[in-house]
ZAKOLVEX-572328 format. One record per residue (C-alpha): x, y negated, z negated; residue in one letter. Coordinates in steps of 0.2 Angstrom, whole numbers. Each point is the difference from the previous one (the first is absolute). Example, Ala and Ser with C-alpha at 12.3 -4.5 7.8 and 13.67 -1.06 7.14 Angstrom:
2
@xx 62&yy 22&zz -39&rest a
@xx 6&yy -17&zz 3&rest s
END
This chain:
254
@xx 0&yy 0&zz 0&rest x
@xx 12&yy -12&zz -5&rest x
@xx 11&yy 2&zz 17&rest x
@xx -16&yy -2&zz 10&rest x
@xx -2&yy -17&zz -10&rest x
@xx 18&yy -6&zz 3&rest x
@xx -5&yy 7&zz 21&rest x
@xx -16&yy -9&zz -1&rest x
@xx 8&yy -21&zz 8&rest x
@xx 8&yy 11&zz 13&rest x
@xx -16&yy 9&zz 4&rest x
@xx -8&yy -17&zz 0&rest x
@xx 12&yy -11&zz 12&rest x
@xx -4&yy 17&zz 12&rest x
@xx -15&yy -1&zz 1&rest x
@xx -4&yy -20&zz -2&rest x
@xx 13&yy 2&zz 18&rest x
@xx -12&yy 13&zz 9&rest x
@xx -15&yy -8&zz -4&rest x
@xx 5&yy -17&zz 5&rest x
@xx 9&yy 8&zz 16&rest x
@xx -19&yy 9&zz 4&rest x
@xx -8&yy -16&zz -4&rest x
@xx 8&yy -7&zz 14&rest x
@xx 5&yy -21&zz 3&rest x
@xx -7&yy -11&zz -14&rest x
@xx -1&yy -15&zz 8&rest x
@xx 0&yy -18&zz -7&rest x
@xx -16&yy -10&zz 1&rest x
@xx 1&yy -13&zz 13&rest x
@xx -5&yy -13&zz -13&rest x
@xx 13&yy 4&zz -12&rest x
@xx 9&yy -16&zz 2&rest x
@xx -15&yy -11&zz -2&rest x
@xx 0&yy -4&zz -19&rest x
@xx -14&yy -7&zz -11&rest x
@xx 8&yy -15&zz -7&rest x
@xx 8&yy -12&zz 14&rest x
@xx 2&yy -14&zz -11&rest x
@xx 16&yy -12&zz 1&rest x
@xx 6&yy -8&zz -13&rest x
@xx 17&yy -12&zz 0&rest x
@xx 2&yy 4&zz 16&rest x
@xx -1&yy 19&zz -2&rest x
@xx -10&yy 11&zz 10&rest x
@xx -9&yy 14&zz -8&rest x
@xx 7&yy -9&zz -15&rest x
@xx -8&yy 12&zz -14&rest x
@xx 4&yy 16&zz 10&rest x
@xx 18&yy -6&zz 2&rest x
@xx 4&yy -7&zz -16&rest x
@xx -8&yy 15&zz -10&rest x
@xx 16&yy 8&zz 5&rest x
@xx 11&yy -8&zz -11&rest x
@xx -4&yy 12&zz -13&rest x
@xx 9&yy 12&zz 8&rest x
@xx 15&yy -8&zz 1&rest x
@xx -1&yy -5&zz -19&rest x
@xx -3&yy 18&zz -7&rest x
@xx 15&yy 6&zz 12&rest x
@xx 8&yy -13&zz -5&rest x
@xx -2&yy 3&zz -19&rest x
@xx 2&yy 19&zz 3&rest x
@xx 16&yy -2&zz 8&rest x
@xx 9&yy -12&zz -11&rest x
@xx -7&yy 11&zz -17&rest x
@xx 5&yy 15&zz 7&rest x
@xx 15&yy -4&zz 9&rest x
@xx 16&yy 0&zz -13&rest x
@xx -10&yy 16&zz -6&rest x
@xx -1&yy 10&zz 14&rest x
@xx 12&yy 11&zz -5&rest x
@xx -7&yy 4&zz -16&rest x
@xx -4&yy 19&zz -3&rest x
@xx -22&yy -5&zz 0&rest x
@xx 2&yy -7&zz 16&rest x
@xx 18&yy 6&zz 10&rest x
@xx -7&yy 16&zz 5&rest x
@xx -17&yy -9&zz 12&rest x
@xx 10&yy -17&zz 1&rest x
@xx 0&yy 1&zz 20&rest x
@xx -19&yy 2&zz 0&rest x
@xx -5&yy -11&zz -12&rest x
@xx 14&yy -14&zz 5&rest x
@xx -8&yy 2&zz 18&rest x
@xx -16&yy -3&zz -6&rest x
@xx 3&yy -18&zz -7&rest x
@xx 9&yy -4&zz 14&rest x
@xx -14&yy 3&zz 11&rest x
@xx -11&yy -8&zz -11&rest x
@xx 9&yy -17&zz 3&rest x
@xx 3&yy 5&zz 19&rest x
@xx -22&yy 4&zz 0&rest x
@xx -3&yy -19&zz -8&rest x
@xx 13&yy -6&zz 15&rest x
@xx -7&yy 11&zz 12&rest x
@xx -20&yy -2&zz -2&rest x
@xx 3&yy -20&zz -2&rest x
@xx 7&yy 1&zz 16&rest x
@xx -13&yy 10&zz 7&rest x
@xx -16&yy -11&zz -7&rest x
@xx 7&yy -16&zz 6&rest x
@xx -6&yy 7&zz 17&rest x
@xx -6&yy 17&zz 0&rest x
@xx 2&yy 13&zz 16&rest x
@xx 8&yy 16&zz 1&rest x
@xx 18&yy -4&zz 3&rest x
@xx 0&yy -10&zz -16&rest x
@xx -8&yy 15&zz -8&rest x
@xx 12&yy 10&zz 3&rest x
@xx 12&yy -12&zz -12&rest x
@xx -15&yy 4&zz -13&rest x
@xx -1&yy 16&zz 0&rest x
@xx 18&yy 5&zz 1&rest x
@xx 3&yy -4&zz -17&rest x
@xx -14&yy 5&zz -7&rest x
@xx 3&yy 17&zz 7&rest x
@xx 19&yy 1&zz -10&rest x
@xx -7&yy -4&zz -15&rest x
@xx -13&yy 16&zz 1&rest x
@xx 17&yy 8&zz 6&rest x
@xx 10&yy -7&zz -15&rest x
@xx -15&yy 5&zz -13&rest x
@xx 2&yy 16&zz 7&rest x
@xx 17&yy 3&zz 0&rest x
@xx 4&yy -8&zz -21&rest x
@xx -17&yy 12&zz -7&rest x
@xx 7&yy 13&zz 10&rest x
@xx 15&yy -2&zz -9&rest x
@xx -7&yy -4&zz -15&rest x
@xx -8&yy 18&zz 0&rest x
@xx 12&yy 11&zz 8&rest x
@xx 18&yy -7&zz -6&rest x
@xx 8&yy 12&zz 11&rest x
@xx -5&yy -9&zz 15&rest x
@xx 12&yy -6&zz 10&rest x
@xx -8&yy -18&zz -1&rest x
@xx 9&yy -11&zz 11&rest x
@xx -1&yy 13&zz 15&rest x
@xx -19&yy 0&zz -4&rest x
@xx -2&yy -17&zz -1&rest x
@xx 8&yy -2&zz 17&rest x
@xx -9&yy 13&zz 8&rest x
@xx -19&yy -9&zz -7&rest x
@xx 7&yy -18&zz 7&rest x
@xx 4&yy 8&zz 16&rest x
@xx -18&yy 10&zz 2&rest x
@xx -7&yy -18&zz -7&rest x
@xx 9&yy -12&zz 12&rest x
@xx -6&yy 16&zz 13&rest x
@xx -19&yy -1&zz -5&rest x
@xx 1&yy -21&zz 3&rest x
@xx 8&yy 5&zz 17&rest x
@xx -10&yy 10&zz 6&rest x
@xx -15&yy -8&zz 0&rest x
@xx 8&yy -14&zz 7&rest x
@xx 7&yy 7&zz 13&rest x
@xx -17&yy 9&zz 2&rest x
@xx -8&yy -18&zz 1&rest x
@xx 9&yy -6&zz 11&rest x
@xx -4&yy 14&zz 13&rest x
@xx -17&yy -3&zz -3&rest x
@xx -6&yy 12&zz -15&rest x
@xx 7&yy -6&zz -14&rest x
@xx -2&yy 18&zz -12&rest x
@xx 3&yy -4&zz -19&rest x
@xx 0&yy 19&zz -5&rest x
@xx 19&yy -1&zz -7&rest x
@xx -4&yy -18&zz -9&rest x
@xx -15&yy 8&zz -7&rest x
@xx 11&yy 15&zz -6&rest x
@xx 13&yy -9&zz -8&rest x
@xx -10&yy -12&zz -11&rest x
@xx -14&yy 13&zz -6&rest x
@xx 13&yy 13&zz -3&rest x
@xx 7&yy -11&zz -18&rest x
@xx -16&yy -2&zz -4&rest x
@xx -2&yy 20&zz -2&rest x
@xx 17&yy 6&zz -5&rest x
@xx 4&yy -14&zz -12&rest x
@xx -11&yy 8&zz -12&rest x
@xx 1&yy 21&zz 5&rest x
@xx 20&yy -5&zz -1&rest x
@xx -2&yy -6&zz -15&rest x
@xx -14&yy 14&zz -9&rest x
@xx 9&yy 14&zz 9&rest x
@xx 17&yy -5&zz -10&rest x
@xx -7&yy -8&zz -17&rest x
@xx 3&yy -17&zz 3&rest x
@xx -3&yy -9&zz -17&rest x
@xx -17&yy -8&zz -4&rest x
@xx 5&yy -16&zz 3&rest x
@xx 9&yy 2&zz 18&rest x
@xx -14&yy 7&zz 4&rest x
@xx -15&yy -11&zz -6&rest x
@xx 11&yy -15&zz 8&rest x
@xx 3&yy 8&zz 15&rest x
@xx -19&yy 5&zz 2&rest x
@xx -5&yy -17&zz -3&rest x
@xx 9&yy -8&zz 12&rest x
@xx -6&yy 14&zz 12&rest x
@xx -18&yy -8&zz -6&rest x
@xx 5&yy -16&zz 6&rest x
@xx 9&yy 2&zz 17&rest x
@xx -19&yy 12&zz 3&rest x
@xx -8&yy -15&zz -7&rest x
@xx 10&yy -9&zz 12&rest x
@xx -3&yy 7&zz 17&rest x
@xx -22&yy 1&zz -4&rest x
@xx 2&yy -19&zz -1&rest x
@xx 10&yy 1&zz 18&rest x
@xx -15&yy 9&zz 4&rest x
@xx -12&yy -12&zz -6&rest x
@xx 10&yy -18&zz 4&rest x
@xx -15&yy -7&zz 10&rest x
@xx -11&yy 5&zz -12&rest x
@xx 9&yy -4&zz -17&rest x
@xx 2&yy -18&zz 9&rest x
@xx -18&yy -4&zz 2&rest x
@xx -4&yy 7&zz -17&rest x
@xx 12&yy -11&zz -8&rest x
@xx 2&yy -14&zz 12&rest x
@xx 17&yy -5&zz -6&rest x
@xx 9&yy 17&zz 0&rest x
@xx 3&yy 12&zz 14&rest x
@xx 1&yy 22&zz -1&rest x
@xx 19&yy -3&zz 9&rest x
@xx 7&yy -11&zz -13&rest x
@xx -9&yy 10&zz -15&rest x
@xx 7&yy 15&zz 8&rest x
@xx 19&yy -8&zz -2&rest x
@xx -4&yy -7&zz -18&rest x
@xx -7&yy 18&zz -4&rest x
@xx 16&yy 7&zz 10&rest x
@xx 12&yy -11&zz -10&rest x
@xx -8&yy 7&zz -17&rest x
@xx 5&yy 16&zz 4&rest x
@xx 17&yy -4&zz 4&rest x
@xx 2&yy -10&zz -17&rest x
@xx -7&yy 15&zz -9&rest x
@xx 12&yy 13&zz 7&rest x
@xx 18&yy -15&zz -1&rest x
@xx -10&yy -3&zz -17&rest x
@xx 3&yy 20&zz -4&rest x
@xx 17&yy 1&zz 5&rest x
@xx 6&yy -14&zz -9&rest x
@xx -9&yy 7&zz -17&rest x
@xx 7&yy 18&zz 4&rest x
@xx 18&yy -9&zz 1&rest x
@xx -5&yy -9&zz -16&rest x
@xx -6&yy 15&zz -8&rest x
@xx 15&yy 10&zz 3&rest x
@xx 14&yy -14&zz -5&rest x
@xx -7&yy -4&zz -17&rest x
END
């Protein structure tokens, strides 16, 4: 029983691959880059979807310079590479999506979506490590940016021939959002690493049903689109898992 468990994430990524190859292209709605809330302000277009980002670029920012000088300490050496790649693409995701909401089309997407697929490959690669200290974490972490900067690729090079098939973007951010928490119940992560981590899970779900619902949460509110709730939502859950590692550090040191 317990080996099937510790088989199970393997099983998983199997069979989330066939399915989504039998599914076929998922294509992105033509509309996609027509946001809700087109309002300028200063001279800023888009101005609450851009600016939103910035908190991003904070919690990276705060992560990185916490965690930093202790990167080598023994809580957090072992899943540095993963963890260190995901602040840095949090900062490279605030840069990235401003830039894209400033005026919104594909190519600029791409610019958005490349960073945000590190830091799924980066939270995959430090709980991976985190759970299994035998894993040879820099090689893995490599091996997720490449199949992340892979996913981002394709579907641009796919939308640029005319179909534009989201399959491997869709695989590489719904995969953490699944093995985060089997990684870390399989392997007995404390009660606190977990409950954090599946908060900030919470969020970034939260997250993408206000994506969903941008129009929608803008009318309601009149002052506060889905898109820029969806990066203040995505933003918690980045401060709730930097937040996490700097307490573990913290935890460990006194």
């Amino acid at each position: 029983m317990r080996t099937y468990l510790r088989q199970s994430p393997l099983w998983l990524i199997l069979f989330a691959s066939l399915g989504l190859l039998l599914y076929g292209p998922i294509v992105q709605p033509e509309s996609y880059n027509d946001f809700a809330d087109q309002r300028v302000l200063s001279g800023v277009p888009n101005a609450a979807d851009v600016l939103s980002n910035a908190g991003f670029v904070i919690v990276g920012l705060w992560g990185l310079a916490s965690l930093w000088p202790d990167r080598k300490h023994p809580a957090l050496s072992a899943a540095w590479s993963g963890y260190g790649m995901f602040l840095i693409a949090l900062v490279l995701a605030g840069a990235g999506s401003a830039f894209y909401h400033l005026a919104p089309d594909n190519a600029r997407l791409f610019w958005d979506r490349l960073p945000i697929g590190l830091a799924c490959a980066g939270l995959l690669a430090g709980v991976r490590a985190d759970s299994r200290p035998d894993t040879n974490a820099n090689l893995a972490a490599a091996l997720l940016a490449i199949a992340a900067l892979a996913s981002v690729l394709w579907w641009r090079l796919t939308d640029i021939a005319g179909t534009g098939d989201l399959r491997l973007y869709v695989l590489v951010q719904g995969l953490p959002l699944v093995l985060v928490p089997l990684w870390q119940a399989v392997y007995a992560a404390p009660r606190d690493e977990r409950l954090a981590f599946s908060a900030a899970i919470l969020l970034y779900v939260a997250a993408k049903a206000a994506e969903l619902n941008d129009q929608a949460l803008y009318s309601a509110l009149g002052w506060l689109s889905g898109h820029t709730v969806k990066h203040l939502l995505a933003t918690a859950a980045g401060a709730v898992i930097t937040f996490q590692l700097i307490r573990r550090v913290r935890m460990k040191t006194n």
